[in-house]
C-alpha positions in Angstrom: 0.0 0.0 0.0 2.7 2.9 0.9 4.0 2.0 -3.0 0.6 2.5 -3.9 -0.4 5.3 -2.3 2.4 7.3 -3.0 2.2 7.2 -6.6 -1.8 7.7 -6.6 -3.4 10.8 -5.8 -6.9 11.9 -6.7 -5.8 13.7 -10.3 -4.4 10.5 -11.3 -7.2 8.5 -13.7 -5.4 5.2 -13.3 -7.3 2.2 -11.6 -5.5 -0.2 -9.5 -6.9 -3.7 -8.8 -5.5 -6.2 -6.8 -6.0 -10.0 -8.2 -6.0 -12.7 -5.5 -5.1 -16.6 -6.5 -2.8 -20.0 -5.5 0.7 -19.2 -6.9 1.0 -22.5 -7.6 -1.2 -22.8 -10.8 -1.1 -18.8 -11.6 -4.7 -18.7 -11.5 -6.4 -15.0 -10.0 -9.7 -16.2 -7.8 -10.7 -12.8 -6.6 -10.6 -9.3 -7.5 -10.2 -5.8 -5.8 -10.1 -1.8 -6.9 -7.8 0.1 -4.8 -8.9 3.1 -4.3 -7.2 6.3 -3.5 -5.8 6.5 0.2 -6.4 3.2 0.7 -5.1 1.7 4.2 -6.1 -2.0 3.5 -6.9 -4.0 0.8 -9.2 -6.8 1.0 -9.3 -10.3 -0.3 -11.8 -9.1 -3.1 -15.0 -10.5 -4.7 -14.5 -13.8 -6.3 -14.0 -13.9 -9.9 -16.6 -15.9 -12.1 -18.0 -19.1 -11.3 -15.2 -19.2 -7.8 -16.4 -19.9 -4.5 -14.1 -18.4 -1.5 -14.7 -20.2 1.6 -12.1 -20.6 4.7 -12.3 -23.5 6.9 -12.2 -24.1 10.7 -8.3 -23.4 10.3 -8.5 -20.5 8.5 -7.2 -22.4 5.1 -8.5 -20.1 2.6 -10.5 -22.4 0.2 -10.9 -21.7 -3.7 -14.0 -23.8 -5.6 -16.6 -23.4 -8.0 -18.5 -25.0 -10.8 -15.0 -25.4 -12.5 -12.1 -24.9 -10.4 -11.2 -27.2 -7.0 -8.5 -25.8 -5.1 -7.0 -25.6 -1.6 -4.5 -22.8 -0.2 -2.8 -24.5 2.9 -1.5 -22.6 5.5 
């Protein structure tokens, strides 16, 4: 974010987003605008046909009608 922020200001007409997936198979599940000022960024909304879920441990889960993954940690 402090990279972010201190290249954005609110003249500047560029949109940031923020893509979320498993590194493993380069695959983005989610999807965010940063907006100007921004102090967090969250996970985002999930990208077509994805399900987010996160289990008792807090193991972000990635699913859908197409896609069956698992982020461990």
């Amino acid at each position: 974010l402090h990279l972010i922020n201190s290249v954005r200001h609110s003249d500047c007409p560029t949109r940031i987003f923020d893509v979320y997936g498993i590194t493993e198979v380069s695959d983005w599940a989610t999807v965010v605008e940063v907006h100007d000022r921004a102090i967090t960024i969250t996970l985002g909304e999930p990208i077509d046909d994805t399900e987010i879920t996160v289990d008792h441990k807090r193991r972000i889960l990635i699913g859908g009608s197409r896609r069956r993954y698992g982020l461990l940690g």
